[in-house]
Each structure stands twice: as structure tokens, then as C-alpha cells.
PABAZA-621903 format. One record per residue (C-alpha): residue number from 1; residue in one letter; x, y, z. Coordinates in steps of 0.05 Angstrom, whole numbers, plus 5000, padded with zeros to 4 digits. Layout:
REM residues N
[NUM, 'a', [X, Y, Z]]
...
REM end
This chain:
REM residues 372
[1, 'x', [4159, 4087, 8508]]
[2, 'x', [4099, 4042, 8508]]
[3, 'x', [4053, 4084, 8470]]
[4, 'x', [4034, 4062, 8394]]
[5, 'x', [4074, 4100, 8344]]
[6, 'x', [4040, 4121, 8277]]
[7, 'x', [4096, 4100, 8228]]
[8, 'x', [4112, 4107, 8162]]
[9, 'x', [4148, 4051, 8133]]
[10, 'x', [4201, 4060, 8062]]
[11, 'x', [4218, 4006, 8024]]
[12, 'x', [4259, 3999, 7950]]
[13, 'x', [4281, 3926, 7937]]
[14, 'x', [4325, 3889, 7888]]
[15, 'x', [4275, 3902, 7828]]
[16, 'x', [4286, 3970, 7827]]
[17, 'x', [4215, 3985, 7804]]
[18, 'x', [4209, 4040, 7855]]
[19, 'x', [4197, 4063, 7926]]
[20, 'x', [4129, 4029, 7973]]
[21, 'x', [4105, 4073, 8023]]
[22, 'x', [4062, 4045, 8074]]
[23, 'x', [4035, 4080, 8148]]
[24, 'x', [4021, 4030, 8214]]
[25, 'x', [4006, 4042, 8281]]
[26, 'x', [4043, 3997, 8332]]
[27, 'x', [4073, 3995, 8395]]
[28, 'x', [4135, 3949, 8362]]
[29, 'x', [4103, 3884, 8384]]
[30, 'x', [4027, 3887, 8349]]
[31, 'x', [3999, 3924, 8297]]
[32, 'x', [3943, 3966, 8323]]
[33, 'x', [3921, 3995, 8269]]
[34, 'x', [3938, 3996, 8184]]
[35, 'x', [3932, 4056, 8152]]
[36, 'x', [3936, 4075, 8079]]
[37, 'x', [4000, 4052, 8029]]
[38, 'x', [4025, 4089, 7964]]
[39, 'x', [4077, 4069, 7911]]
[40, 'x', [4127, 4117, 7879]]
[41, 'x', [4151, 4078, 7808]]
[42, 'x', [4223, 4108, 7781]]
[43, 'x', [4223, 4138, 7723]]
[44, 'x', [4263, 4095, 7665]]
[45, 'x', [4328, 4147, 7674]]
[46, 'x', [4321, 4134, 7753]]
[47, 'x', [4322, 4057, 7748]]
[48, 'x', [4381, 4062, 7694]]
[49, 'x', [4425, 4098, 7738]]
[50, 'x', [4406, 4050, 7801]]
[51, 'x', [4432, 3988, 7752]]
[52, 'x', [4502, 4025, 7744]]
[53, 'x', [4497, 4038, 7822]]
[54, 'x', [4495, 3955, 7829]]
[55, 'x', [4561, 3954, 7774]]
[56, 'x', [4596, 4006, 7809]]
[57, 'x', [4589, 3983, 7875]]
[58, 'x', [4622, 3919, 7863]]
[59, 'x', [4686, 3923, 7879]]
[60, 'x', [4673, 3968, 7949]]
[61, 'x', [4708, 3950, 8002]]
[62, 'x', [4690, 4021, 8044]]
[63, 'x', [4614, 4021, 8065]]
[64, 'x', [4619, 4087, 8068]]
[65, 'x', [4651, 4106, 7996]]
[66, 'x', [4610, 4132, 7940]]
[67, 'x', [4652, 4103, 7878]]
[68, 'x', [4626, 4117, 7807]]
[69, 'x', [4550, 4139, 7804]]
[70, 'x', [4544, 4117, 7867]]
[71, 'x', [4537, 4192, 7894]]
[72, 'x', [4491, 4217, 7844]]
[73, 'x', [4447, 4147, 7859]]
[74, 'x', [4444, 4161, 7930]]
[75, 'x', [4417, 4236, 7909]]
[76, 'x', [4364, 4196, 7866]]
[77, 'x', [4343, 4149, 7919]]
[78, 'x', [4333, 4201, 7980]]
[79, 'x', [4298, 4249, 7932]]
[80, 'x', [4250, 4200, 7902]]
[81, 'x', [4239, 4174, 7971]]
[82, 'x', [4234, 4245, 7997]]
[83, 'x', [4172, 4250, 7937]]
[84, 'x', [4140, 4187, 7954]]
[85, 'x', [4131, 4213, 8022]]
[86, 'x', [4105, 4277, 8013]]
[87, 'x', [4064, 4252, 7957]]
[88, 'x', [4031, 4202, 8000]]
[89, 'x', [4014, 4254, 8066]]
[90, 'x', [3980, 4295, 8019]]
[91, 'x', [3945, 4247, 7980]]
[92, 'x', [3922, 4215, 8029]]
[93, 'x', [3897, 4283, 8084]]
[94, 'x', [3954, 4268, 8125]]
[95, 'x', [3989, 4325, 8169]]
[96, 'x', [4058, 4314, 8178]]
[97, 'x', [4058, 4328, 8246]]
[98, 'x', [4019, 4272, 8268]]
[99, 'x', [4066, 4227, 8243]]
[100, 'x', [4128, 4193, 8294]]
[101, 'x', [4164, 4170, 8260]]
[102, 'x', [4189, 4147, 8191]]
[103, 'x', [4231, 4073, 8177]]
[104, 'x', [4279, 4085, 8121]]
[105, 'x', [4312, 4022, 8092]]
[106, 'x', [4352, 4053, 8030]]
[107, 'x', [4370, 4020, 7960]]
[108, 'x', [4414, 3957, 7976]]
[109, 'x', [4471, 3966, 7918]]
[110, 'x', [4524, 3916, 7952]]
[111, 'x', [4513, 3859, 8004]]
[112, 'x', [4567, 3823, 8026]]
[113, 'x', [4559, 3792, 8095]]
[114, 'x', [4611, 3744, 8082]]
[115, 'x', [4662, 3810, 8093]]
[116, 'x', [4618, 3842, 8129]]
[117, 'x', [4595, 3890, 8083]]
[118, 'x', [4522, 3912, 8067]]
[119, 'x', [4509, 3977, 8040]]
[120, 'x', [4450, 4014, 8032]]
[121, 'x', [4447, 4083, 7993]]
[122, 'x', [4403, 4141, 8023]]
[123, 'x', [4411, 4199, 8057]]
[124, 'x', [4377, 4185, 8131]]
[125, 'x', [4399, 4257, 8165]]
[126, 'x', [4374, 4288, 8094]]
[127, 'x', [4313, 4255, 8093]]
[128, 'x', [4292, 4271, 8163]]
[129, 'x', [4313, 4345, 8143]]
[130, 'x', [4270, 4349, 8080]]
[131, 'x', [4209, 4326, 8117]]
[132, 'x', [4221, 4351, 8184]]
[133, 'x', [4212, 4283, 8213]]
[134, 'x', [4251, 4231, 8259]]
[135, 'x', [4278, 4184, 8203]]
[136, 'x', [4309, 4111, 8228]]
[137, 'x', [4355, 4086, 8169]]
[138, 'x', [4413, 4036, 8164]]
[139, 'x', [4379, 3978, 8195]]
[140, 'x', [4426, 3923, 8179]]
[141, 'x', [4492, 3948, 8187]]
[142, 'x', [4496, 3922, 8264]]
[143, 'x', [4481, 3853, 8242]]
[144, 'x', [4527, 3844, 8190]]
[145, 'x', [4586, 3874, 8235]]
[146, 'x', [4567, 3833, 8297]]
[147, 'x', [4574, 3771, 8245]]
[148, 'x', [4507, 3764, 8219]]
[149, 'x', [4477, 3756, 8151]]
[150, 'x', [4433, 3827, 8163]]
[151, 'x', [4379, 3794, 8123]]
[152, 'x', [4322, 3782, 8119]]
[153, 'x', [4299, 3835, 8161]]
[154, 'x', [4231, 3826, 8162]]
[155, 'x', [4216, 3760, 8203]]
[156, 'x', [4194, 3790, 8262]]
[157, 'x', [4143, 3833, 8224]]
[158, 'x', [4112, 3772, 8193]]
[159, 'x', [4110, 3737, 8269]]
[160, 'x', [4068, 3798, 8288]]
[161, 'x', [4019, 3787, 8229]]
[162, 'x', [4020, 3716, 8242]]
[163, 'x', [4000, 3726, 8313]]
[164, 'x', [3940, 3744, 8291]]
[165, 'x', [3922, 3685, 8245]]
[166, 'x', [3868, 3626, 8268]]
[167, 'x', [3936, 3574, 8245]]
[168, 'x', [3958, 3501, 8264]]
[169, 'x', [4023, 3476, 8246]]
[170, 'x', [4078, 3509, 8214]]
[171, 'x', [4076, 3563, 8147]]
[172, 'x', [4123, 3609, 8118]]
[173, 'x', [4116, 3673, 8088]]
[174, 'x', [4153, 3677, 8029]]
[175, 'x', [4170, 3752, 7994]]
[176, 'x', [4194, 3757, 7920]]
[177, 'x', [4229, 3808, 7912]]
[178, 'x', [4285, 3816, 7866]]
[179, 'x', [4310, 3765, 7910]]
[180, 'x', [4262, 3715, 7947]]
[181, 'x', [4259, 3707, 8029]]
[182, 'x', [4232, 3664, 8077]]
[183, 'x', [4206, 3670, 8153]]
[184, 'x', [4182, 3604, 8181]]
[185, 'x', [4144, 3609, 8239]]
[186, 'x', [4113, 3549, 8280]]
[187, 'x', [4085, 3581, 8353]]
[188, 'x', [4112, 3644, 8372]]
[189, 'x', [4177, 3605, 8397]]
[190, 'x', [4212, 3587, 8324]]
[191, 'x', [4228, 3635, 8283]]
[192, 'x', [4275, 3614, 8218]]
[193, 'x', [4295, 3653, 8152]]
[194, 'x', [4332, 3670, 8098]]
[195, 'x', [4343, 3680, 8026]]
[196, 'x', [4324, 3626, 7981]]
[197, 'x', [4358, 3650, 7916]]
[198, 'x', [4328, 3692, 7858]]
[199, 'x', [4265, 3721, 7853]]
[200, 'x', [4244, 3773, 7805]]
[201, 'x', [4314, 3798, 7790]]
[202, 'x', [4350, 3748, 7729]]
[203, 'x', [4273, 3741, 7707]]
[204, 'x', [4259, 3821, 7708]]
[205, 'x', [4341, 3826, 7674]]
[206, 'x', [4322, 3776, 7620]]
[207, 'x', [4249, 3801, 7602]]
[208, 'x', [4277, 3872, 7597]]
[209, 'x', [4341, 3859, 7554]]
[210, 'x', [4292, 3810, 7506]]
[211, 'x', [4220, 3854, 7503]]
[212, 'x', [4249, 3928, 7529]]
[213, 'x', [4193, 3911, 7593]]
[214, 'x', [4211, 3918, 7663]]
[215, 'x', [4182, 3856, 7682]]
[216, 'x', [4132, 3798, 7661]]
[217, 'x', [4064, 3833, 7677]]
[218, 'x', [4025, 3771, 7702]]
[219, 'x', [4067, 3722, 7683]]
[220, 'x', [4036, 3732, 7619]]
[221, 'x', [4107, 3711, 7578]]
[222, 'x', [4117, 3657, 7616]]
[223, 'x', [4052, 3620, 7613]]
[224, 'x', [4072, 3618, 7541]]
[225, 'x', [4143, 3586, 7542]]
[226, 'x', [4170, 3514, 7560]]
[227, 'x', [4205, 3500, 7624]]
[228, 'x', [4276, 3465, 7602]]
[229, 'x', [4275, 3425, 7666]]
[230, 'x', [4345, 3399, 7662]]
[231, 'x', [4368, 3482, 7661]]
[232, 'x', [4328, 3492, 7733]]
[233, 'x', [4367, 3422, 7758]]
[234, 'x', [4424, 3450, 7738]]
[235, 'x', [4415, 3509, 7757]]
[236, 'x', [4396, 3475, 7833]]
[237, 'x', [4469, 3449, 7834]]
[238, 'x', [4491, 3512, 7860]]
[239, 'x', [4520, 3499, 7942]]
[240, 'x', [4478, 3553, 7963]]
[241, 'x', [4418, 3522, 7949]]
[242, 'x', [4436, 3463, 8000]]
[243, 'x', [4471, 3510, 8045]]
[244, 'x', [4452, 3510, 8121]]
[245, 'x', [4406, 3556, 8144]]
[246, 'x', [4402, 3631, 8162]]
[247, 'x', [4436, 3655, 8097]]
[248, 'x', [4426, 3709, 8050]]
[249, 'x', [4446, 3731, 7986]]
[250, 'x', [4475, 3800, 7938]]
[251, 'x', [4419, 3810, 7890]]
[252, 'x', [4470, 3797, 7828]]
[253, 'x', [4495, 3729, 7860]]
[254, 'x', [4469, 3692, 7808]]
[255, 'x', [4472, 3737, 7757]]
[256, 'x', [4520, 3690, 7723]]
[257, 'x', [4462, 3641, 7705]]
[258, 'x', [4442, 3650, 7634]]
[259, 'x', [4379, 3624, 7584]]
[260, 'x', [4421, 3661, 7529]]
[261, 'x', [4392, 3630, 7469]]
[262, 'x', [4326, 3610, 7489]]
[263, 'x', [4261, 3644, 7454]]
[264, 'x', [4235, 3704, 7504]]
[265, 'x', [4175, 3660, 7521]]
[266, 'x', [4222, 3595, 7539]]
[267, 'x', [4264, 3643, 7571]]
[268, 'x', [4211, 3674, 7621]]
[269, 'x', [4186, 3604, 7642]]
[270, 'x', [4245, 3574, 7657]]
[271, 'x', [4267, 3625, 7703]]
[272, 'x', [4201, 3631, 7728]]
[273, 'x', [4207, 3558, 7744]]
[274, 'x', [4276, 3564, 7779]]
[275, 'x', [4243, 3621, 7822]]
[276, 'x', [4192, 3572, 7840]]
[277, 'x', [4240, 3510, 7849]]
[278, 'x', [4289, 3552, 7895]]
[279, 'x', [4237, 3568, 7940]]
[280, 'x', [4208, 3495, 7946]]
[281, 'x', [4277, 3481, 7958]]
[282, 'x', [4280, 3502, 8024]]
[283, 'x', [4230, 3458, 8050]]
[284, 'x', [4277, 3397, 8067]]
[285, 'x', [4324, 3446, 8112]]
[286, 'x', [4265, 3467, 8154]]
[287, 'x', [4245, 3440, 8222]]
[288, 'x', [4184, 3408, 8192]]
[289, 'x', [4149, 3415, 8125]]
[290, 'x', [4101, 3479, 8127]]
[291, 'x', [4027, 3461, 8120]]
[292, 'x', [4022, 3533, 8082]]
[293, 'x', [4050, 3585, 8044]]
[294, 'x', [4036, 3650, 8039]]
[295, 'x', [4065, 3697, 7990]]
[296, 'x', [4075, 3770, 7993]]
[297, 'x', [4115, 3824, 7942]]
[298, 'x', [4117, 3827, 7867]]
[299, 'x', [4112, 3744, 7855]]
[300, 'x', [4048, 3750, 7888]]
[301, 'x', [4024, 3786, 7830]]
[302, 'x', [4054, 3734, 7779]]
[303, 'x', [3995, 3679, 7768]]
[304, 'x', [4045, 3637, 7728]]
[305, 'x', [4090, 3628, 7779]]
[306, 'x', [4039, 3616, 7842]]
[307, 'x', [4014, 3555, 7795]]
[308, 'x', [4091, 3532, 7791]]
[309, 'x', [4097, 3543, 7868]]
[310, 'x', [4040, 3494, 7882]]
[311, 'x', [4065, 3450, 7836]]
[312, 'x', [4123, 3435, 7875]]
[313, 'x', [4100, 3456, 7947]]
[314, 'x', [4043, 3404, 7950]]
[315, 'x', [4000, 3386, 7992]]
[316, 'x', [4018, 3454, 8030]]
[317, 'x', [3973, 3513, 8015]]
[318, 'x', [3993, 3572, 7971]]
[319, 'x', [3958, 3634, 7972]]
[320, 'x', [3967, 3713, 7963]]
[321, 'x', [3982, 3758, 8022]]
[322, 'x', [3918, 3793, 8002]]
[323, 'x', [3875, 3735, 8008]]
[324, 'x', [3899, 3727, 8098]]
[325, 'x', [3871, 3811, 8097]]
[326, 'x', [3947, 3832, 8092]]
[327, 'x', [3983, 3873, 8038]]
[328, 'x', [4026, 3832, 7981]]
[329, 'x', [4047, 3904, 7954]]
[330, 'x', [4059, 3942, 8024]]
[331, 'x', [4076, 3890, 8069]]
[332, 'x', [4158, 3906, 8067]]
[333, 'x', [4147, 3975, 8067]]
[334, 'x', [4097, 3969, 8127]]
[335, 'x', [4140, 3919, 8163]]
[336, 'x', [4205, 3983, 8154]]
[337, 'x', [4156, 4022, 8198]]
[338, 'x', [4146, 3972, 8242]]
[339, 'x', [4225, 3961, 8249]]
[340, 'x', [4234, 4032, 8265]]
[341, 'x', [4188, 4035, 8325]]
[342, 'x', [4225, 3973, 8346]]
[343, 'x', [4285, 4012, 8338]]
[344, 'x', [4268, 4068, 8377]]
[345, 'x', [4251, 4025, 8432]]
[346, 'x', [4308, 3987, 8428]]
[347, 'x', [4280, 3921, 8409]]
[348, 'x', [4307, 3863, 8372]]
[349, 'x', [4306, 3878, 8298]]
[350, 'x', [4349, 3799, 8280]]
[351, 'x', [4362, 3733, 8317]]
[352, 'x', [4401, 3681, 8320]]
[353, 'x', [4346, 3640, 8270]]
[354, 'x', [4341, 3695, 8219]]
[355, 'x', [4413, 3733, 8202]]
[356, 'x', [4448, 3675, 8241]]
[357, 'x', [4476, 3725, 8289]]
[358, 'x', [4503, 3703, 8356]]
[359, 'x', [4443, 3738, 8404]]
[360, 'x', [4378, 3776, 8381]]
[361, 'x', [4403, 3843, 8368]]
[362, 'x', [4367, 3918, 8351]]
[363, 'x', [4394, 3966, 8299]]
[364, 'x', [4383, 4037, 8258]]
[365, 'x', [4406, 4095, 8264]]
[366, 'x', [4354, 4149, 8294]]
[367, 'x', [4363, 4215, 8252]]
[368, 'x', [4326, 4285, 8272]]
[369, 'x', [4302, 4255, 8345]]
[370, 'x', [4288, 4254, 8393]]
[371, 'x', [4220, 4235, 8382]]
[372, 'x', [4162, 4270, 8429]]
REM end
């Protein structure tokens, strides 16, 4: 195949705030063309029963076992993402049958690399029955069994945006998600990432158990707390944070780190500021400092904590996704349709410098193919 693919990309991360749909057209190297992006949000009941999926899953030790609510979640997931995508063809004029393919990347309940365990709920083969479509799903189980971290996944997406960019010297492109990621790219020869510790997740858990909101809408909390400085420094102590690079992390990994006690406001900032702090963090471990940064995902939505991400990235650059002509809200979900193409054509979805696997690898399953 060497034909452009129109590609619809699915993407539901760590915040569990709902599904991103998002339609490219590549050949698995460039993006040709970008077409329209949607958002499905889960209801209250959906998101409730995805937080017991995280409890539940826990203790697996069987990628393929559905302990707990774990079956009923996986119905959730593929029938929401099912919605999103029917939703968005006819919202946006779009017959299905001019559509190749679909990229599927699931609701991550467990990741484990260390055992060599990643799992991601959804129903691929059900999916690609519902909408009559070739579905690729599953896309970092092959990494993580071939010894790899199987995240992040979408480095080689953000090398293809880059490729287009007018740049000297090195950036990254950092996504905050429920947990924040980096790709570093300097020339089309280095490519470096990995997880840099929370991102939305212990701030979104906090602002819901103290204000019943999913999340701080604009940071808006936060810009009215205190930072307790010597928490984040503490909080910085952690080995991971020093750890060599690729290396990736369980959305609940540091769900042990508490602000119990501090006012909601207090409470917000100063995990606002650790967000912040982890990503500056992983400037020293780089090949050289980057001369920008460029953020994509929910944190690019959060003024308060782009002002604390200058703070301690200076002199490099910070600025929105949005602001390059890219998408902060779609780009994950576009860059799952651009993994899927690269799947079908059996192109390297990780390297060695961003899951920390031995040689660059492909992945995903292909279900209701072959494609035409």
C-alpha cells in the first residue's frame, strides 16, 4: 500500500473525561490532509464505573481476564466509542464507506510494563462489526511483551507534525493527559520519550473529591491557591523522577501522593505546580535542553499551569498546540489514526528511544480487514 488512507483516529486517556475522535489522511509517513475532530464526554455513571475498572484491575495478572466490573466497563467503552463514531460521520456529512480505516486505542485500566502487562479495554472485532469498518486496536501489547515500556505511543506522530515546522534546535511536545508525555525531537534522526509523571489525574482526583467537578476548568482554582513548595520537592524525591530515560508510568502510580488537608484552592495549585515541576524535570536527562515547548491535550487548556511551565522551563518557549496550526484537543486521537495506517502497512509504531524496546517495532491488531 502506498496510497493515503482516510483514517479515523480513537482516543480515551487517563482522565476519563471521554472519547476524541479525530479523521486524517496519510500515507503513514505525512499527513496529507486534516479533516474534522469530535469529542464524545461520558456521562457521570460512565466515568464512575471506568474509576472501579482502574480498582479492579489492580491485582490482574491475565491481560486477557475481565475481573470485577471490568466486563461491563469494556461494554461501556466500545459502546461509547461505537457512539462517538457514528455521531461524528453524521455530523459531520461523512459516508462510512469512504472511510479505511479506523485506529482504536481502548481505555488503559492497568499498565505494568515492568511484568509485562498493559491492558487496554475495548472490543476491537465488536467495534469493526458495529460500524462495518476495518478497526486496528491493541497497539501496545507487542511492545510491552518484546520488553518495552509500550508508551508513549505517539512520538512518531509528533515527528510527522514536526516535519513540517520552520524549527532550529531541539523542542519537545509535551501531552497532559491524565498522565503527562514527552517526544523530543532534534532533526528527524533523534527521537526520545516518555512519561514524565502526573498530569491531570491526582489534580482532576483531588478537585473532584473537594468541589464534586471533574476537573479545574482553566485553572481557575488554582490561580487562587498557594504552591507549598517544599510538598512539590518532596514530592520530586520520588526515583522515577531521576530515572533513566524511555520510561512510562500506570496512571495511579502516584496516586499515593496526598495534599489531604490543604484548602481546595492550595490544593489545586500545588498539584498544579508538581505537574509543571515534573515536566521541567526532564530537561537535565535530555540530549540537550529544548529551545521550545509545545503543549498539546487537556493542560493545554489550563492557563494556570502554562504560566507555571514557563516559570520553570525558561528561556525555552511554551506555547499551545493550537498556536503551531495543530490540534491540543485532537492531536492523540488524530495521531491513533495515524498509528493504524502505520499498522496496516507494517511500519514502526515504537523504538528503541521511545518504549526503550530493543529494535523499532510495529503493532495492532487489524480487525474486519482486509482493507480494499
Amino acid at each position: 500500500m502506498t496510497r493515503a488512507l482516510r483514517a479515523i483516529g480513537l482516543m480515551s486517556g487517563t482522565s476519563l473525561d471521554g472519547v476524541d475522535v479525530a479523521m486524517i489522511e496519510t500515507d503513514g509517513e505525512r499527513v496529507t490532509a486534516f479533516g474534522p475532530s469530535g469529542y464524545r464526554p461520558y456521562a457521570e455513571a460512565e466515568r464512575t464505573l471506568l474509576r472501579q475498572a482502574l480498582s479492579d484491575a489492580v491485582g490482574m495478572r491475565d491481560r486477557n481476564a475481565r475481573p470485577g466490573v471490568l466486563a461491563e466497563a469494556e461494554r461501556v467503552v466500545t459502546d461509547a466509542h461505537a457512539e462517538a463514531v457514528e455521531t461524528f460521520l453524521s455530523g459531520n456529512g461523512i459516508a462510512g464507506d469512504t472511510v479505511d480505516l479506523v485506529g482504536f486505542h481502548g481505555q488503559t485500566v492497568l499498565h505494568r510494563p515492568v511484568d509485562r502487562l498493559t491492558v487496554q479495554i475495548g472490543d476491537g472485532e465488536g467495534l469493526a462489526r458495529r460500524l462495518s469498518l476495518p478497526v486496528v486496536y491493541d497497539m501496545r501489547a507487542a511492545d510491552v511483551a518484546a520488553g518495552g515500556q509500550g508508551a508513549p505511543l505517539v512520538p512518531v506522530y509528533h515527528r510527522a507534525l514536526a516535519r513540517e515546522l520552520d524549527r532550529s534546535g531541539p523542542l519537545i511536545v509535551v501531552n497532559i493527559g491524565g498522565v503527562s508525555n514527552i517526544t523530543y525531537i532534534d532533526g528527524d534522526d533523534v527521537l526520545i520519550a516518555c512519561d514524565t509523571g502526573p498530569g491531570n489525574a491526582l489534580l482532576d482526583d483531588f478537585v473532584l473529591q473537594n468541589t464534586g467537578q471533574p476537573f479545574d476548568a482553566n485553572g481557575a482554582l488554582a490561580s487562587e491557591g498557594q504552591v507549598d513548595e517544599g510538598w512539590v520537592a518532596s514530592a520530586l524525591e520520588n526515583p522515577f523522577f531521576v530515572a533513566p530515560l524511555p520510561k512510562s508510568l500506570d496512571r495511579n502510580h502516584f496516586a499515593s501522593l496526598s495534599v489531604a488537608g490543604k484548602s481546595p484552592a492550595d490544593g489545586a495549585a500545588t498539584l498544579t505546580a508538581l505537574t509543571a515541576a515534573t515536566i521541567a524535570a526532564i530537561a537535565p536527562l535530555l540530549p540537550k535542553r529544548p529551545q521550545a515547548v509545545v503543549v498539546a491535550g487537556g493542560g493545554a487548556r489550563n492557563p494556570t499551569l502554562l504560566s507555571m511551565l514557563r516559570a520553570r522551563v525558561a528561556p525555552a518557549s511554551v506555547e499551545s498546540a493550537d498556536a503551531l496550526g495543530w490540534s491540543a484537543d485532537a492531536m492523540e486521537a488524530q495521531a491513533f489514526a495515524f498509528l493504524a495506517v502505520r499498522s496496516v502497512k507494517r511500519l514502526p509504531l515504537t523504538f528503541p528511544g521511545t518504549t526503550g524496546v530493543a529494535g523499532a517495532m510495529t503493532g495492532g491488531v487489524l480487525a474486519g480487514g482486509p482493507l480494499s
